[in-house]
DODOGU-34126 format. One record per residue (C-alpha): x, y, z. Coordinates in steps of 0.05 Angstrom, whole numbers, plus 5000, padded with zeros to 4 digits. Example, Ala and Ser with C-alpha at 12.3 -4.5 7.8 and 13.67 -1.06 7.14 Angstrom:
% DODOGU-34126
u: 5246, v: 4910, w: 5156
u: 5273, v: 4979, w: 5143
This chain:
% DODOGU-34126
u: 6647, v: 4495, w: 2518
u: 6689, v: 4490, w: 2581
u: 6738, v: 4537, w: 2612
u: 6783, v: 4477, w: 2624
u: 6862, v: 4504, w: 2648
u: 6886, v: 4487, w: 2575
u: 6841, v: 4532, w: 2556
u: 6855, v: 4583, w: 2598
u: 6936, v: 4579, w: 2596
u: 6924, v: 4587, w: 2512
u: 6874, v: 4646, w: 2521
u: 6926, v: 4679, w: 2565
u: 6983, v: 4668, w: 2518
u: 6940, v: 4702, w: 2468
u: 6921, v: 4757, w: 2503
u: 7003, v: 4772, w: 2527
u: 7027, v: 4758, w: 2451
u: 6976, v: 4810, w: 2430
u: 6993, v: 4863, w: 2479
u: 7062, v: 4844, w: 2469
u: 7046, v: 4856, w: 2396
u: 7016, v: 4924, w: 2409
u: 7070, v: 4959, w: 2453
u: 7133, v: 4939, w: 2397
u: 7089, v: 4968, w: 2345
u: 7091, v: 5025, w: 2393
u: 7170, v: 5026, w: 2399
u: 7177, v: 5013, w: 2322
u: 7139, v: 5076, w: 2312
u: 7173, v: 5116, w: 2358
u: 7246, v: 5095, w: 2336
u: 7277, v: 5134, w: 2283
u: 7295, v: 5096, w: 2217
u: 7366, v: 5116, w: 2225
u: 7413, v: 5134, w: 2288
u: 7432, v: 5206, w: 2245
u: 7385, v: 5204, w: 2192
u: 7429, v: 5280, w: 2160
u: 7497, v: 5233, w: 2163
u: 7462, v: 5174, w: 2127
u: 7432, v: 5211, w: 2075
u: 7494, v: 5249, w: 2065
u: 7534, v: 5198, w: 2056
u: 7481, v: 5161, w: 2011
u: 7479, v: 5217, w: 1965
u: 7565, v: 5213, w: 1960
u: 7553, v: 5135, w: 1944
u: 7504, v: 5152, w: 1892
u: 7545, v: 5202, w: 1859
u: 7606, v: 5156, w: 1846
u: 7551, v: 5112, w: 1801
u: 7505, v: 5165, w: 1771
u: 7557, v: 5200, w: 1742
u: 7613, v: 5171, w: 1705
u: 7616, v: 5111, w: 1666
u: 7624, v: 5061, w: 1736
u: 7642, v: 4986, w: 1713
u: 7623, v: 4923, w: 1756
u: 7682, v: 4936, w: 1806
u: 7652, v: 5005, w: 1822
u: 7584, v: 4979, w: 1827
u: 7605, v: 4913, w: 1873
u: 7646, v: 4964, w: 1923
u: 7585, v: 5006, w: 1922
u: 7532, v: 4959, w: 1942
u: 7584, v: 4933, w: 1996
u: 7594, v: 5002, w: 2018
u: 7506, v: 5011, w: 2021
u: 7509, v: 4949, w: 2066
u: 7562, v: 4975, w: 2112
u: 7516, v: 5048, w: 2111
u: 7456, v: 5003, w: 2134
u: 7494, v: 4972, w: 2199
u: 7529, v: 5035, w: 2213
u: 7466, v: 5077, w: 2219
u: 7421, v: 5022, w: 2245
u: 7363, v: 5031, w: 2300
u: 7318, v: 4982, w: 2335
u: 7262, v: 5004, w: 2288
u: 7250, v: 4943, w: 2253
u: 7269, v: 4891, w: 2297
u: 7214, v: 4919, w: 2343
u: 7168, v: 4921, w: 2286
u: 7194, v: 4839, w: 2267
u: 7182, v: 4820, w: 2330
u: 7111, v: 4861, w: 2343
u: 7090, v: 4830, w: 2279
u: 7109, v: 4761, w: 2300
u: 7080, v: 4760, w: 2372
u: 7010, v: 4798, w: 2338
u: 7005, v: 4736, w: 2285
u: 7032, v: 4676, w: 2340
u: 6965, v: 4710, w: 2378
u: 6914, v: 4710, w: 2333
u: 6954, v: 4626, w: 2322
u: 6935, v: 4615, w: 2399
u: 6872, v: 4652, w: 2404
u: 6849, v: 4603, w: 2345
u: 6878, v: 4545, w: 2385
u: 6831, v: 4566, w: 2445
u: 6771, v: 4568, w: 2408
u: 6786, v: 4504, w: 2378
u: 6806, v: 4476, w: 2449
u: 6734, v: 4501, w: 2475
u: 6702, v: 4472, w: 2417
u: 6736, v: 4401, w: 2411
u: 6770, v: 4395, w: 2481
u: 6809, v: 4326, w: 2487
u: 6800, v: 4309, w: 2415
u: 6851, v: 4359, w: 2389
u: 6899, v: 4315, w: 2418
u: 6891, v: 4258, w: 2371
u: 6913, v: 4242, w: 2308
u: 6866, v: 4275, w: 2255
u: 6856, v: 4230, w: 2202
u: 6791, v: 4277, w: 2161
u: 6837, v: 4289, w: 2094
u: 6797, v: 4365, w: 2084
u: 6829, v: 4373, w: 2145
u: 6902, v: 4359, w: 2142
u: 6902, v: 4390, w: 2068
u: 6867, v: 4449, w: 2094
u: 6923, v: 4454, w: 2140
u: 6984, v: 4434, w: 2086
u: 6957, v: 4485, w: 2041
u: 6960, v: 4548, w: 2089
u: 7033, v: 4525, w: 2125
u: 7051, v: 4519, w: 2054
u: 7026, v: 4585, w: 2031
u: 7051, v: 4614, w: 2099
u: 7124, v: 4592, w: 2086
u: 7129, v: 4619, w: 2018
u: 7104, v: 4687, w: 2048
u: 7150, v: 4686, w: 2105
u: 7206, v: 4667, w: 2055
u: 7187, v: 4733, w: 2007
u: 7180, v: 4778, w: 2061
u: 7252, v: 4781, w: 2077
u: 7259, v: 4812, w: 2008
u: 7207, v: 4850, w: 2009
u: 7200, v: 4885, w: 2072
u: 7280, v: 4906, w: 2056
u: 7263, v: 4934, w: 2002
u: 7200, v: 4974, w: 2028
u: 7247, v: 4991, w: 2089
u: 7297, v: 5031, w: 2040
u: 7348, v: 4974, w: 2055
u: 7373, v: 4942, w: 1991
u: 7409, v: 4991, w: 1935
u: 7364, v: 5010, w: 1881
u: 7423, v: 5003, w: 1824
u: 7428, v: 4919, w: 1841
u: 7378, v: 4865, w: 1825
u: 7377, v: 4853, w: 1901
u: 7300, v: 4838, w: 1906
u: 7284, v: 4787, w: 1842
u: 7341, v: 4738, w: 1871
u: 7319, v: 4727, w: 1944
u: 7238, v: 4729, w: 1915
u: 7265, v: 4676, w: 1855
u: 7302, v: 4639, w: 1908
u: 7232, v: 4635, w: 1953
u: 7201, v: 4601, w: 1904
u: 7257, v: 4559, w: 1893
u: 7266, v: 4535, w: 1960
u: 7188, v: 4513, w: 1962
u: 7194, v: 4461, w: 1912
u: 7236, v: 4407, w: 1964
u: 7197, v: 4445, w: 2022
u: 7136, v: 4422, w: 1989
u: 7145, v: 4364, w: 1964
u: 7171, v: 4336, w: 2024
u: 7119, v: 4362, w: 2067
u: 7067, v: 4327, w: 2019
u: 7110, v: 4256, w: 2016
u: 7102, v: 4259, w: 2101
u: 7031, v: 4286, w: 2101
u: 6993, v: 4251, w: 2053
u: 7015, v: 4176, w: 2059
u: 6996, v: 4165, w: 2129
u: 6919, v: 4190, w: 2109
u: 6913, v: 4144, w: 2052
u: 6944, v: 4073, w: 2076
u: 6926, v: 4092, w: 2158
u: 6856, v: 4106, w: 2143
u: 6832, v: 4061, w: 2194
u: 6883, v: 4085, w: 2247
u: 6873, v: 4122, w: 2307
u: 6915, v: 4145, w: 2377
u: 6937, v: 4203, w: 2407
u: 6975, v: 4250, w: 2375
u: 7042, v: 4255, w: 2419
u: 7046, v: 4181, w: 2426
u: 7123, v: 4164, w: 2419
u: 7122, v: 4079, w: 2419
u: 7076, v: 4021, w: 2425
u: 7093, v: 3954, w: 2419
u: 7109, v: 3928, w: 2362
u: 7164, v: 3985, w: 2372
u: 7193, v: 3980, w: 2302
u: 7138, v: 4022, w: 2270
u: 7148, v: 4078, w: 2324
u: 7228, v: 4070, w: 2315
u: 7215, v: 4090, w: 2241
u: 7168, v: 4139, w: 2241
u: 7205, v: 4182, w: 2297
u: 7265, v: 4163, w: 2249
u: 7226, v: 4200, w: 2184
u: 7199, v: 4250, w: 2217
u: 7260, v: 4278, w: 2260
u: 7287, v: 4328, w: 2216
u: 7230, v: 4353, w: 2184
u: 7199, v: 4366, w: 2262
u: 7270, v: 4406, w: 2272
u: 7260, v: 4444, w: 2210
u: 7191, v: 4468, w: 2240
u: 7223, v: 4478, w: 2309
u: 7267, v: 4524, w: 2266
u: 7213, v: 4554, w: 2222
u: 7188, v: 4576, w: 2299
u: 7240, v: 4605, w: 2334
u: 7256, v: 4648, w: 2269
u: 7202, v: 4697, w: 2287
u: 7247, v: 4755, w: 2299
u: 7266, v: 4747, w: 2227
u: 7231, v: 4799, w: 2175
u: 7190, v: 4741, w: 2154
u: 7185, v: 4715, w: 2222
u: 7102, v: 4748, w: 2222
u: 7093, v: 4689, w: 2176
u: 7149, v: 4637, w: 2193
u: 7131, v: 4619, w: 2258
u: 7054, v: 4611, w: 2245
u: 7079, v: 4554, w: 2191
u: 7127, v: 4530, w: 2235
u: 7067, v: 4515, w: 2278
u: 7024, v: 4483, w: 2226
u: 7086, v: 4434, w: 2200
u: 7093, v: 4419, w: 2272
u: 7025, v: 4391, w: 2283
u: 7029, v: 4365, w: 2209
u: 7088, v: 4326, w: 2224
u: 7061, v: 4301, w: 2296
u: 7002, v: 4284, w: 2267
u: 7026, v: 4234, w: 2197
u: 7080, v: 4205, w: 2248
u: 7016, v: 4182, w: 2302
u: 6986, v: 4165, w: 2247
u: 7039, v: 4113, w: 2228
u: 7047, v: 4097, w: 2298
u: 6980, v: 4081, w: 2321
u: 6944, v: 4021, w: 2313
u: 6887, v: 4011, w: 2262
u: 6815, v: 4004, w: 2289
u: 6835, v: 4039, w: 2357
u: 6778, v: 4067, w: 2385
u: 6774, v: 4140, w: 2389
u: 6772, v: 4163, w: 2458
């Protein structure tokens, strides 16, 4: 196991996202939920009386989760977007301190195309599993966090939706992941290879895989999100995913592996 200066730039990364990590979690805790936590509350209690008592129709209840939503960005702190972003850089360092271990461990060979199928499912399965969690935490940690109305059916939506939204996510991560494994068996190169001649397979793999690689890009710089703690991790894993069924396609059978 060397100490190589990949090694060492990852370790440090680690080591900065976790402290980074640490001292937001301190600032989340020492911000108050809300900027006047007596005029919130008052004025909570005012919206709640106009629906618990009375007969209030669907108008009354529409204006009245509008109204809770305009109470939640008038009495906003920094609270949570510390805690997002603590959460976020505490997970992203536990990703690169992972990374460094597995750069001591394999070195040069993490930068070819991995063609072990345990592997790449391994891999499918948790930035799968990863995304949907990112996707339900929105949801969730609003509605832990006291920010969606308790009258509206504001949390089974966006957690039905999550699931929703997995079915193309996975499907399409499984149509670009899985192919290159079973009819590039024999295939082998580095992983951030871009063209080799003949150019036309490179031209439409980098074609394929564009916008899914921009959808992880995306997936990583959403980590100040509320689901961001789990976002950006996938985003990761669908990156090297991606990367890796596109050198895959790229690469040359019967290359030797170097």
């Amino acid at each position: 196991m060397k100490l190589t200066p990949a090694v060492r730039v990852t370790a440090v990364v680690a080591l900065v996202l976790l402290l980074a990590g640490g001292v937001l979690l301190g600032l989340a805790a020492a911000t108050p939920w809300h900027s006047d936590s007596n005029a919130y509350f008052a004025e909570l209690q005012r919206l709640r009386a106009t629906l618990y008592f009375g007969q209030p129709d669907a108008e009354t209840f529409k204006a009245a989760t509008a109204r809770f939503a305009a109470l939640q960005t008038q009495y906003a702190t920094r609270k949570w977007l510390y805690a997002d972003i603590a959460y976020a850089c505490l997970s992203l360092g536990v990703c690169a301190a992972i990374v460094t271990g597995l750069a001591m461990r394999f070195g040069a060979r993490l930068l070819r195309a991995q063609k072990s199928a345990l592997v790449v499912i391994g891999v499918t399965v948790l930035a799968l599993l990863a995304t949907l969690a990112g996707l339900a935490a929105d949801p969730l940690h609003q509605f832990y966090r006291e920010q969606l109305p308790e009258w509206s059916d504001a949390l089974e939506i966006p957690l039905a939706g999550a699931l929703v939204a997995m079915i193309p996510i996975a499907t399409v991560t499984l149509l670009l992941v899985l192919p290159p494994l079973v009819f590039r068996r024999r295939a082998s190169g580095p992983l951030l290879v871009f063209t080799r001649p003949p150019h036309w397979p490179a031209i439409l793999a980098n074609t394929f895989y564009a916008l899914p690689l921009a959808f992880a890009v995306f997936l990583i710089t959403s980590f100040a999100s509320r689901g961001g703690w789990a976002l950006a991790p996938a985003g990761l894993l669908l990156l090297w995913l991606f990367l890796n069924g596109r050198a895959l396609w790229i690469a040359p059978k019967g290359e030797g592996v170097a």
